[in-house]
Jmol script that loads the backbone (N, CA, C; Angstrom):
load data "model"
ATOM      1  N   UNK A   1      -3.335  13.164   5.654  1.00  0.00           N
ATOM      2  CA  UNK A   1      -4.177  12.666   4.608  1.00  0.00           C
ATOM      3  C   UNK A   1      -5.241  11.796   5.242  1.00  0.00           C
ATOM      4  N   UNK A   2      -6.759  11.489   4.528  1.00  0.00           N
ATOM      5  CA  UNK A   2      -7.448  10.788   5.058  1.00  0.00           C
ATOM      6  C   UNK A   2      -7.363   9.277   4.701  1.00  0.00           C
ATOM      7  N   UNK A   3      -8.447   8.287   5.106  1.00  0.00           N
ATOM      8  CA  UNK A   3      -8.034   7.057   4.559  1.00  0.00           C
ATOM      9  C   UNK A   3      -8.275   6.610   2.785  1.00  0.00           C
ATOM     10  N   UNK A   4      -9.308   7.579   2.764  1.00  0.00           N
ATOM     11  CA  UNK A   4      -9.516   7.351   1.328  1.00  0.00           C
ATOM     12  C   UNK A   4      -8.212   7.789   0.771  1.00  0.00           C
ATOM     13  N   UNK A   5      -7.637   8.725   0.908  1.00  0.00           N
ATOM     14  CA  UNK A   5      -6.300   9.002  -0.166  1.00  0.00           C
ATOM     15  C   UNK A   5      -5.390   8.182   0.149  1.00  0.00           C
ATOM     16  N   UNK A   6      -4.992   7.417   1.337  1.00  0.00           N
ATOM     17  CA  UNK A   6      -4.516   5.913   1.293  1.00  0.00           C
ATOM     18  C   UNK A   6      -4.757   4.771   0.597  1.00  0.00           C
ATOM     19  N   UNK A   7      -6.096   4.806   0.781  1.00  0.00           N
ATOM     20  CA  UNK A   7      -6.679   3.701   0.089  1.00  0.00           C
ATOM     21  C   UNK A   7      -5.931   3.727  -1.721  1.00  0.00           C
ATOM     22  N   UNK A   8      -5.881   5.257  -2.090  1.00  0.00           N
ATOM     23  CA  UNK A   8      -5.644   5.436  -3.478  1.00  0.00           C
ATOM     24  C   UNK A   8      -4.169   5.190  -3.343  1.00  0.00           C
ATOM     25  N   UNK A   9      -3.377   5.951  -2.505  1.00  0.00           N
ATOM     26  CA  UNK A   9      -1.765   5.620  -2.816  1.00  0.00           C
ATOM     27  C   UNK A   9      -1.916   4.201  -2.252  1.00  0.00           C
ATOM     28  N   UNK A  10      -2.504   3.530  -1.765  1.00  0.00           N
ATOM     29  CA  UNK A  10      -1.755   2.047  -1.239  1.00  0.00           C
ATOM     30  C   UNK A  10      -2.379   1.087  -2.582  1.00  0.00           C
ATOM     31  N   UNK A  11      -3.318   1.434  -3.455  1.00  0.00           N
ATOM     32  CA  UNK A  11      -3.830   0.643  -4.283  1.00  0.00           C
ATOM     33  C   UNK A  11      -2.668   1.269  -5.782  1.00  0.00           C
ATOM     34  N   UNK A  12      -2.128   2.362  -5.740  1.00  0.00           N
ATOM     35  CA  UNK A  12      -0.820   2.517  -6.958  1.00  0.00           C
ATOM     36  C   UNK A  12      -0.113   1.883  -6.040  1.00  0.00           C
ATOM     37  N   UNK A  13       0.170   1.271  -5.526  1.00  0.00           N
ATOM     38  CA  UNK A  13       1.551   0.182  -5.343  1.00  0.00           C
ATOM     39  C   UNK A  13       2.327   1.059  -4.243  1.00  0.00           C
ATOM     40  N   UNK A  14       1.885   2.325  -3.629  1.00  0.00           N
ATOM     41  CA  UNK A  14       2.450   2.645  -2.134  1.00  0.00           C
ATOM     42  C   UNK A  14       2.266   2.048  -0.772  1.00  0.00           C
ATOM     43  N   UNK A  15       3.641   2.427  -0.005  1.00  0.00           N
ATOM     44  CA  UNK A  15       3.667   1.866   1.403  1.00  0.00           C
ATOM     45  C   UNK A  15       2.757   3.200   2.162  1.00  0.00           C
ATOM     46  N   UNK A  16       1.805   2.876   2.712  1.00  0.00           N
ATOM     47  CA  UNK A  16       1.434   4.235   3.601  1.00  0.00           C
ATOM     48  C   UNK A  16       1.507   4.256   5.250  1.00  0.00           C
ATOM     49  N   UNK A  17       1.721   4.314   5.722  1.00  0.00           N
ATOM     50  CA  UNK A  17       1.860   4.508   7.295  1.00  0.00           C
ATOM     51  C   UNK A  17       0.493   5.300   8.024  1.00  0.00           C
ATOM     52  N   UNK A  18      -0.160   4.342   8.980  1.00  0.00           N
ATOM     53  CA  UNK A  18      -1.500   4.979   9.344  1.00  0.00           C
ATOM     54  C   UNK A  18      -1.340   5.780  10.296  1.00  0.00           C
ATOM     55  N   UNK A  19      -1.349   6.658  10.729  1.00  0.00           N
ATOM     56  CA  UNK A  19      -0.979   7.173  11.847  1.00  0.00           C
ATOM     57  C   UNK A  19      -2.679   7.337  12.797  1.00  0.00           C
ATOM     58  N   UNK A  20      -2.394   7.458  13.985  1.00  0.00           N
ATOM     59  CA  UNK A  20      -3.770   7.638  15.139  1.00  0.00           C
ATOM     60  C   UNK A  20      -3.313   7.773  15.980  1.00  0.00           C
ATOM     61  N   UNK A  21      -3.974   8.035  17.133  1.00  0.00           N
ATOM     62  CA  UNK A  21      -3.827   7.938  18.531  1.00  0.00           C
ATOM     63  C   UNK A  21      -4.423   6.591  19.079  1.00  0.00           C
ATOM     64  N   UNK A  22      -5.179   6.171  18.421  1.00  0.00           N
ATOM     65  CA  UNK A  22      -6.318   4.838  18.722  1.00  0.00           C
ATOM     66  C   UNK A  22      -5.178   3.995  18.102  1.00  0.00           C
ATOM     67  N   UNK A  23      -4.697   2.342  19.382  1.00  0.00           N
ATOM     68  CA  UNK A  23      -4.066   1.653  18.322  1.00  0.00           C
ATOM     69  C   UNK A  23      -4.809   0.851  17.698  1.00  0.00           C
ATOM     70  N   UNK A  24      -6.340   0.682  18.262  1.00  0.00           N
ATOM     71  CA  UNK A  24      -7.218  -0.129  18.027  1.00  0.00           C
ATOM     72  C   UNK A  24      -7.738   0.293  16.642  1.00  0.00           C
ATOM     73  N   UNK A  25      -7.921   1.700  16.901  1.00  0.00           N
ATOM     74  CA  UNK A  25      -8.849   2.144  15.318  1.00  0.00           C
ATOM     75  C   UNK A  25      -7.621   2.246  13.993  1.00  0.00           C
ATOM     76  N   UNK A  26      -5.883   2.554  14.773  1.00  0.00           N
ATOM     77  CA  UNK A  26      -5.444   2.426  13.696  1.00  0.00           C
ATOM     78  C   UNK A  26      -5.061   0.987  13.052  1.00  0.00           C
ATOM     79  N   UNK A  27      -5.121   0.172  13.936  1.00  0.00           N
ATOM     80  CA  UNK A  27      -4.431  -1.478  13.242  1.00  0.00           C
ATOM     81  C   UNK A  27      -5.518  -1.690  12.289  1.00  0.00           C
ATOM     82  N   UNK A  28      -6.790  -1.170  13.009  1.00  0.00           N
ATOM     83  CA  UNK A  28      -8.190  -1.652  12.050  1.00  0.00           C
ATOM     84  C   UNK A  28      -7.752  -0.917  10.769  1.00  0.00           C
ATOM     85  N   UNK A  29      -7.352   0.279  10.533  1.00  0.00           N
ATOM     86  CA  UNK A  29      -7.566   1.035   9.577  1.00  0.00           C
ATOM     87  C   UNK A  29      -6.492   0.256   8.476  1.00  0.00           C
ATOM     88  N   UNK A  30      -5.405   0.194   9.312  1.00  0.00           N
ATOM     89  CA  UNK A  30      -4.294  -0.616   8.659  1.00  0.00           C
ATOM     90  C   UNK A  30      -4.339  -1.940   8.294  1.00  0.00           C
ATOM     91  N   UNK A  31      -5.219  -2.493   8.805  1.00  0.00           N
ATOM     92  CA  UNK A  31      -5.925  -4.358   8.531  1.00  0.00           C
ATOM     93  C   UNK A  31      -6.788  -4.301   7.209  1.00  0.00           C
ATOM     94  N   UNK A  32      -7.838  -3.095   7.088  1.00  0.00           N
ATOM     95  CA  UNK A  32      -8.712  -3.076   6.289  1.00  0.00           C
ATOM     96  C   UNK A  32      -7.831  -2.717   4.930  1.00  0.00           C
ATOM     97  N   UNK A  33      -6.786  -1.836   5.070  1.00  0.00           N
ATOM     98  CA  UNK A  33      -5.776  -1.338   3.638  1.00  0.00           C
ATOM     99  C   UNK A  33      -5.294  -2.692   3.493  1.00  0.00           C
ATOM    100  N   UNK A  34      -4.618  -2.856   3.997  1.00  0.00           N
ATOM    101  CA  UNK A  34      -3.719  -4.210   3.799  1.00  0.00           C
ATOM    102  C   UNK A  34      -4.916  -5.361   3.179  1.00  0.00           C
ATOM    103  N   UNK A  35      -5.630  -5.430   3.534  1.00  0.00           N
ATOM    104  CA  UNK A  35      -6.740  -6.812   3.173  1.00  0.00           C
ATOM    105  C   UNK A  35      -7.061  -6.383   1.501  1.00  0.00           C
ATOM    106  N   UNK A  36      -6.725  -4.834   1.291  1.00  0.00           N
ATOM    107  CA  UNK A  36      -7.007  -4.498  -0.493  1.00  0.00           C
ATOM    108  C   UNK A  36      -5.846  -4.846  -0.907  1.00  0.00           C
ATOM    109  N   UNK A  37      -4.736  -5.181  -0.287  1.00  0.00           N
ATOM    110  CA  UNK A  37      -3.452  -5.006  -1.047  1.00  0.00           C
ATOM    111  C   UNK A  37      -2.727  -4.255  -1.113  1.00  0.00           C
ATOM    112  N   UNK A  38      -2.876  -3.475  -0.262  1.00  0.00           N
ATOM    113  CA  UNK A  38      -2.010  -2.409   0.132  1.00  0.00           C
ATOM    114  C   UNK A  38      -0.563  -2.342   1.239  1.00  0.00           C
ATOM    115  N   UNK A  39      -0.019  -1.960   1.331  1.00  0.00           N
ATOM    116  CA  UNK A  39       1.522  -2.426   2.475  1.00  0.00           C
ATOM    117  C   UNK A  39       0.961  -1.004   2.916  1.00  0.00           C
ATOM    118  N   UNK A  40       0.275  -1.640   4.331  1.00  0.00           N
ATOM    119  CA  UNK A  40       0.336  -0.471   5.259  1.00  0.00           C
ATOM    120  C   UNK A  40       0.541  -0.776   6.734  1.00  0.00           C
ATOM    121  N   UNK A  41       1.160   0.121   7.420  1.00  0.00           N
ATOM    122  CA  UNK A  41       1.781  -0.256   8.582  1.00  0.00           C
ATOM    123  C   UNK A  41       0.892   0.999   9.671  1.00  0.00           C
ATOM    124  N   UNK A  42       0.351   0.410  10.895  1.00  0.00           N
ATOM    125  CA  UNK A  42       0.457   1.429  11.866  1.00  0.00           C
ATOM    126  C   UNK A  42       1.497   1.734  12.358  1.00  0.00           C
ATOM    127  N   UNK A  43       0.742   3.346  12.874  1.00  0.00           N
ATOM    128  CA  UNK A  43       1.897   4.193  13.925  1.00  0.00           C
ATOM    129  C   UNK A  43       1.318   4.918  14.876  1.00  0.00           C
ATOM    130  N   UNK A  44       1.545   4.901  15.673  1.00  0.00           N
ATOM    131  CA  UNK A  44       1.112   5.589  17.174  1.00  0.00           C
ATOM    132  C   UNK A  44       1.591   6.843  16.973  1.00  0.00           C
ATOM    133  N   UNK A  45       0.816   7.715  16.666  1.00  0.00           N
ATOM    134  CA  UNK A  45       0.893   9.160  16.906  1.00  0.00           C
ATOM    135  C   UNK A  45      -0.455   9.863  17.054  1.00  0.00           C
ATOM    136  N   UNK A  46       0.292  11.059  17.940  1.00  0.00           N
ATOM    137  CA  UNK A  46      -0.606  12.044  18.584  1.00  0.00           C
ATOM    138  C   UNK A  46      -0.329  13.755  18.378  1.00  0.00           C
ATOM    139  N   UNK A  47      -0.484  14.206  17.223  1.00  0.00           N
ATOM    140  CA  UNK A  47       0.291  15.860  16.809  1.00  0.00           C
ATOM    141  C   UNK A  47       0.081  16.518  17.510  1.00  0.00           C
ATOM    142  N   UNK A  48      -0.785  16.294  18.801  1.00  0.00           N
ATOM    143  CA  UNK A  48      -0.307  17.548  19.697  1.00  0.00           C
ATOM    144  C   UNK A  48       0.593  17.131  21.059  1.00  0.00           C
ATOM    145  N   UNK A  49       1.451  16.011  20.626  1.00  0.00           N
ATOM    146  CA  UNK A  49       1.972  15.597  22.186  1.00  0.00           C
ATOM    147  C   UNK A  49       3.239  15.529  21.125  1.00  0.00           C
ATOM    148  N   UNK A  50       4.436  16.305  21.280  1.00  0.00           N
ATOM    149  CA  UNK A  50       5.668  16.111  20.808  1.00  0.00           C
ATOM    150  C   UNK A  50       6.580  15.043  21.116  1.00  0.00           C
ATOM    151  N   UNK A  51       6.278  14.384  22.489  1.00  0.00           N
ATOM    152  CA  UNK A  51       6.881  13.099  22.581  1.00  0.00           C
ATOM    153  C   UNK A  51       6.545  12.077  21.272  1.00  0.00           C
ATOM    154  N   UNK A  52       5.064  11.925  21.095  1.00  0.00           N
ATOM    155  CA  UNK A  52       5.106  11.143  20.013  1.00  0.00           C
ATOM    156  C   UNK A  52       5.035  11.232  18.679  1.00  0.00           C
ATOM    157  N   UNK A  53       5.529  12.561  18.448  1.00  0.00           N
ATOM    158  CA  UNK A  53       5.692  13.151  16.997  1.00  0.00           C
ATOM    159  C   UNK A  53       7.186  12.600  16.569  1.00  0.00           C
ATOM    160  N   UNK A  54       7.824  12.857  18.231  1.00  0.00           N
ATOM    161  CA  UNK A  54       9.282  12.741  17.940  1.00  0.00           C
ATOM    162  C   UNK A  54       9.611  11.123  18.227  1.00  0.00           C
ATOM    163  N   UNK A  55       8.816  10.256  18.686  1.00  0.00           N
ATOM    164  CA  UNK A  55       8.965   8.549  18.312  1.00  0.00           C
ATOM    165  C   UNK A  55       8.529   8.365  16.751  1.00  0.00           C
ATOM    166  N   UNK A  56       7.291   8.987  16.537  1.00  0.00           N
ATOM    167  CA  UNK A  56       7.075   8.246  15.156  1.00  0.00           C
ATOM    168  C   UNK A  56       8.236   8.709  14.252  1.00  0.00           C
ATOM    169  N   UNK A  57       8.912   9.849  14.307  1.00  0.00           N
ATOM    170  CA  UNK A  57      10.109  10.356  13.481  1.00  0.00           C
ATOM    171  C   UNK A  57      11.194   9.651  13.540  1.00  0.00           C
ATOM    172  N   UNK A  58      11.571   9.013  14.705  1.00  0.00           N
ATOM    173  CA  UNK A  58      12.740   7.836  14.842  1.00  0.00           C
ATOM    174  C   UNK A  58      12.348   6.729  14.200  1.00  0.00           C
ATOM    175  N   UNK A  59      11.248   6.084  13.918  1.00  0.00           N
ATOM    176  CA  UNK A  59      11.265   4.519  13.263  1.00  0.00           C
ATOM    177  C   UNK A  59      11.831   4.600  12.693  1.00  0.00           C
ATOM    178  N   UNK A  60      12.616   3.181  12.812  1.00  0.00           N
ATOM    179  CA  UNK A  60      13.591   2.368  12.142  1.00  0.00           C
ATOM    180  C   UNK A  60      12.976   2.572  10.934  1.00  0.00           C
ATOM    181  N   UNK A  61      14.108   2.671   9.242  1.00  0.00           N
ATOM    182  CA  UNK A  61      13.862   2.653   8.003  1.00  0.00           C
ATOM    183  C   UNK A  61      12.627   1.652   7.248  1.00  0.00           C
ATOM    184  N   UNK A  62      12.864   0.205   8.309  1.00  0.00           N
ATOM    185  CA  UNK A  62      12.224  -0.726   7.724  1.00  0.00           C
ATOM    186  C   UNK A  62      11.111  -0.292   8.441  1.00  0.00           C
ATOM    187  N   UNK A  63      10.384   0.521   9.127  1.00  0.00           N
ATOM    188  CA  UNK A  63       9.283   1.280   9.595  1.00  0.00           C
ATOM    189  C   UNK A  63       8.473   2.412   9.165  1.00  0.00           C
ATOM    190  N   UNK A  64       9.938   2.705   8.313  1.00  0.00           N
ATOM    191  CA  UNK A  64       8.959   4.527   7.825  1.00  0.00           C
ATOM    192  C   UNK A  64       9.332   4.365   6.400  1.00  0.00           C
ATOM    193  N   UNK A  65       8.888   5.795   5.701  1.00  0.00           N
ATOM    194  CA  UNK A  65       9.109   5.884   4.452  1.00  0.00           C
ATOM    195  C   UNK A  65      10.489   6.812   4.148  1.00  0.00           C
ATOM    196  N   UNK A  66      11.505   6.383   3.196  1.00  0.00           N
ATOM    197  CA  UNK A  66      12.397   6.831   3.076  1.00  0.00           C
ATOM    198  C   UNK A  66      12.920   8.685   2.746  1.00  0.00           C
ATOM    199  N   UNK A  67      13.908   9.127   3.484  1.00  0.00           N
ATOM    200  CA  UNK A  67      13.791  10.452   3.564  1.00  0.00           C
ATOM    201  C   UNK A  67      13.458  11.079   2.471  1.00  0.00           C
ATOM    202  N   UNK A  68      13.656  11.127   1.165  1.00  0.00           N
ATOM    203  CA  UNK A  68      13.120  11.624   0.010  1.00  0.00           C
ATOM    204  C   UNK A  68      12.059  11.874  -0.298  1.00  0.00           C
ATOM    205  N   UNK A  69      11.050  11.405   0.582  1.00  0.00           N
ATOM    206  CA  UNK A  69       9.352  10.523   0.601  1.00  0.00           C
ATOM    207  C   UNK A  69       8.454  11.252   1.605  1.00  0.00           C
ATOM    208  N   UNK A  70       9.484  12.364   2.227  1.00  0.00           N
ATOM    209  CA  UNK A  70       8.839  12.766   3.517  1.00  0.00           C
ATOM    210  C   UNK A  70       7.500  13.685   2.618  1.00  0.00           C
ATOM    211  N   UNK A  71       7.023  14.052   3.418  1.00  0.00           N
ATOM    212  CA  UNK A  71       5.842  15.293   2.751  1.00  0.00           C
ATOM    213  C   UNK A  71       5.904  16.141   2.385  1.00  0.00           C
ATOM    214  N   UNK A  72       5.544  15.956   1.112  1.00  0.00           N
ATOM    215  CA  UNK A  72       5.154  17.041   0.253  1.00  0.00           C
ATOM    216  C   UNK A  72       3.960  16.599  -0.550  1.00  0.00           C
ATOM    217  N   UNK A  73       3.385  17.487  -1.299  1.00  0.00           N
ATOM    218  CA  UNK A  73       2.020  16.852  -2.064  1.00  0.00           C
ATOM    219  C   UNK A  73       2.302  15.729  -2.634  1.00  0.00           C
ATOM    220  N   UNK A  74       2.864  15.513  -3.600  1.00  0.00           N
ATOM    221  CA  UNK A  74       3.398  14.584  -4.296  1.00  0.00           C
ATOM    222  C   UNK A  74       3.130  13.028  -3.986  1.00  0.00           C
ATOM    223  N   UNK A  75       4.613  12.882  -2.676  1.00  0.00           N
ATOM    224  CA  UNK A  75       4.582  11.816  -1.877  1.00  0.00           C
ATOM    225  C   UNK A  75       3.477  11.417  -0.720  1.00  0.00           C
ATOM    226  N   UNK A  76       2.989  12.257   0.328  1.00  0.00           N
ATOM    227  CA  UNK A  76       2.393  11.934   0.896  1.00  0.00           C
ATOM    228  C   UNK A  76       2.829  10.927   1.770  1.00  0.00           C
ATOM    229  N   UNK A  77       3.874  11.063   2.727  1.00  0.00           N
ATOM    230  CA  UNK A  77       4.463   9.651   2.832  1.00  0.00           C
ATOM    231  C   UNK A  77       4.392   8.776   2.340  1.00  0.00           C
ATOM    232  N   UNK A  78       4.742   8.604   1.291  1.00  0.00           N
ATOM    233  CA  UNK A  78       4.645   7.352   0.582  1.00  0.00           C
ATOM    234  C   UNK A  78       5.945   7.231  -0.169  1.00  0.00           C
ATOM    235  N   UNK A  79       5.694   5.362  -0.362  1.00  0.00           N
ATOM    236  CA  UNK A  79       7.006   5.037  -1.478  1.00  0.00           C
ATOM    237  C   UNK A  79       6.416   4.211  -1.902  1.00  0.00           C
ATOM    238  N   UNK A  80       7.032   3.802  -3.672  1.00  0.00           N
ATOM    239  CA  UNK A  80       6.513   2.732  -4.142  1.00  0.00           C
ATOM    240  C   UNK A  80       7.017   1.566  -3.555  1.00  0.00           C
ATOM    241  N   UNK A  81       6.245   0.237  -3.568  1.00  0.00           N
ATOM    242  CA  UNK A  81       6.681  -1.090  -3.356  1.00  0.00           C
ATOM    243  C   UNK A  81       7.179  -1.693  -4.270  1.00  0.00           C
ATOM    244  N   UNK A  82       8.359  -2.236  -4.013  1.00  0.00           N
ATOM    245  CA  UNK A  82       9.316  -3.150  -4.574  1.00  0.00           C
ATOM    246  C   UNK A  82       8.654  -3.542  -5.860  1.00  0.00           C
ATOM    247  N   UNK A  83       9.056  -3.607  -7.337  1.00  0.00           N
ATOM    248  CA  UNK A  83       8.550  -4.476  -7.956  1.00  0.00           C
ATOM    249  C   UNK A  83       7.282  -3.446  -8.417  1.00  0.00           C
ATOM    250  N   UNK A  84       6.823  -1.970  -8.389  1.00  0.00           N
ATOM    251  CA  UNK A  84       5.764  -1.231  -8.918  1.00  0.00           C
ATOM    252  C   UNK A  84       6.732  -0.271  -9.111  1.00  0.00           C
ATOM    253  N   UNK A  85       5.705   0.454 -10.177  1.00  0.00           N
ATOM    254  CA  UNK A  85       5.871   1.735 -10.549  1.00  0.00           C
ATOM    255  C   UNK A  85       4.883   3.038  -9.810  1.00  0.00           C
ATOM    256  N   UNK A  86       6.067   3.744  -9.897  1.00  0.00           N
ATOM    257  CA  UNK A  86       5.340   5.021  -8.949  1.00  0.00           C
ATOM    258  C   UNK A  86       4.243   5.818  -9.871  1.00  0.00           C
ATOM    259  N   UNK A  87       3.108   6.307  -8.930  1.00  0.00           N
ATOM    260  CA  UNK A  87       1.879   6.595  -9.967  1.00  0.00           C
ATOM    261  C   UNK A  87       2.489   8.097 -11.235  1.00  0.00           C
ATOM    262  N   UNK A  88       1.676   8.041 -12.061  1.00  0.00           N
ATOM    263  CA  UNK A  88       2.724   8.866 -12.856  1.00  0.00           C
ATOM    264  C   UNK A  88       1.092  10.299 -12.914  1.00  0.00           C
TER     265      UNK A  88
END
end "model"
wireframe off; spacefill off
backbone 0.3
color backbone group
């Protein structure tokens, strides 16, 4: 997904996970969501290097979005935050 469709799930009350290869361009990307109010976390990934397809797939729970949440249109990696309702 791009950042604008973050921008939209992190402003309905989702956690989104930024993913890049840049950690620089992603913390930025993830500084600028978060500064709207959004719970977003970077992640170091690179889809054509399977080493780090297969780290970002291990984060710890309190790191990723819960297995139910994985991708599909719907979710988009995403989950709602504590205390919101999921967009309807």
């Amino acid at each position: 997904m791009g950042f604008e469709t973050a921008r939209i799930l992190g402003s309905g009350g989702r956690t989104v996970l930024v993913g890049a290869r840049s950690a620089e361009l992603g913390e930025k990307a993830a500084a600028e969501l978060a500064g709207e109010g959004a719970a977003a976390r970077f992640v170091r990934i690179d889809v054509t290097d399977e080493a780090s397809v297969a780290a970002a797939a291990e984060l710890p729970p309190s790191r990723s979005p819960t297995p139910r949440s994985w991708p599909t249109p719907r979710s988009a990696w995403s989950r709602p935050r504590p205390g919101t309702a999921p967009p309807t």
